[in-house]
C-alpha positions, 0 to 999 in steps of 0.5 A: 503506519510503518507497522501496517506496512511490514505486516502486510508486506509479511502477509501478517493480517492480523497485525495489519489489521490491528493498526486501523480505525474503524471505518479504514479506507484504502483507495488504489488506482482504478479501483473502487475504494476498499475497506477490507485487507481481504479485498485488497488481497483478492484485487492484488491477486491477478496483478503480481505474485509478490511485491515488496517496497523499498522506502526513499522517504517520509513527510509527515503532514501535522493536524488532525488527522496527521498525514503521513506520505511515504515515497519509494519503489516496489520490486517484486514478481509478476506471475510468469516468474518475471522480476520487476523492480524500479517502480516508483510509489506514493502511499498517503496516509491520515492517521487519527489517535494512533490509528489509520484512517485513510490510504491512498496510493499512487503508482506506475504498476500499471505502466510498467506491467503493459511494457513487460 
């Protein structure tokens, strides 16, 4: 999970790639669910220009599949220049043999995008 978090925050899709199962799904809010990394990138695009997370934390959940919960805040850069930072998120992840299987992820972007 952790691998997959700094690849992505790199942009290094092939190593993000290479930390899901087959049949990965990502589920953000108000939008349908994602299976691909690029459909993600496409639906980030007109949000923010940038974004990085900053972590307060990890519980792992043990079964199977094991579920891994990771809570922090993003910072970043929305596309007229402003800088955002403070926003608070929770990615919840099942993880199967090694590989992720499911992301779901909770934030107040949205929120905090319509005060700025």
């Amino acid at each position: 999970m952790r691998r997959f978090l700094a690849a992505m925050e790199a942009r290094d899709l092939q190593a993000a790639r290479a930390c899901l199962a087959p049949g990965f799904t990502m589920r953000f809010p108000a939008t349908p669910p994602m299976t691909e990394l690029d459909q993600l990138i496409a639906w980030a695009a007109p949000r923010y220009r940038s974004v990085t997370k900053a972590y307060d934390g990890f519980d792992v959940v043990p079964g199977a599949p094991e579920t891994v919960y990771c809570r922090g805040t993003l910072a970043g850069e929305w596309h007229d220049g402003t800088r955002f930072d403070g926003i608070r998120f929770i990615d919840r992840f099942e993880i199967s043999a090694g590989l992720l299987i499911r992301q779901d992820v909770w934030n107040d972007m949205a929120e905090t995008r319509a005060r700025a």
